[in-house]
C-alpha positions in Angstrom: 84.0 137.7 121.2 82.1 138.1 117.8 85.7 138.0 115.8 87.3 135.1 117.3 84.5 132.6 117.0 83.9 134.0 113.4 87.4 133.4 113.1 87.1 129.7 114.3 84.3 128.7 112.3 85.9 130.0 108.9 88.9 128.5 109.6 87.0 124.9 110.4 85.4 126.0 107.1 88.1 126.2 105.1 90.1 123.0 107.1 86.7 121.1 105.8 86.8 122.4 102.3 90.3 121.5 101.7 89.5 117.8 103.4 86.9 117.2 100.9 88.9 118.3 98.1 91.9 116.1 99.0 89.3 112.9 99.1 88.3 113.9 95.5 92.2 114.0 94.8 92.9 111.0 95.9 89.4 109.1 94.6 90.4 110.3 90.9 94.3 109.6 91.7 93.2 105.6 92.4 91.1 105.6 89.5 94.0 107.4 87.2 96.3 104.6 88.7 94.1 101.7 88.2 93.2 102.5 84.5 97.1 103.3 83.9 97.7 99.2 85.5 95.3 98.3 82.8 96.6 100.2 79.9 99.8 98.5 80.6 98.5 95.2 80.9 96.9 95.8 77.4 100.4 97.8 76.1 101.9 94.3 77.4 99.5 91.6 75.5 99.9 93.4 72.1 103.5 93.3 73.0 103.1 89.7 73.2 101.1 89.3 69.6 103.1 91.4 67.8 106.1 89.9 68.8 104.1 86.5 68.0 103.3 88.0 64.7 106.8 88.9 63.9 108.5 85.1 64.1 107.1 83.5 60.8 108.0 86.4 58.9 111.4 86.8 60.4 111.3 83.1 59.5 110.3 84.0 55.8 112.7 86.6 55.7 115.5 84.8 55.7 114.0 81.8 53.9 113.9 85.0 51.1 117.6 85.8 51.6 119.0 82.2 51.9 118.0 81.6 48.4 
């Protein structure tokens, strides 16, 4: 009788162990995602300015090679 319940409560050990873990995974996974949608966001915008940046001297440019 000794065996099976020792049995039991390591496995209900283990099953807990590996339940705690997979709530750390998943916290640090939603945080990795979020911070991910804001690097984007950020990869986006300077996107945005660059391209911005890149008219008037694309409009220089060929003021340059028109004369």
């Amino acid at each position: 009788m000794l065996w099976p319940m020792l049995a039991i409560t390591l496995a209900f050990g283990g099953i807990a162990v590996l339940g705690v873990l997979a709530a750390r995974v998943f916290l640090e996974v939603r945080r990795l995602a979020r911070q991910v949608g804001e690097s984007s966001e950020r990869i986006a915008r300077a996107a945005e300015d660059l391209e911005r940046a890149a008219v008037p001297l694309a409009q220089q440019a060929e003021t340059l090679r028109g004369t």
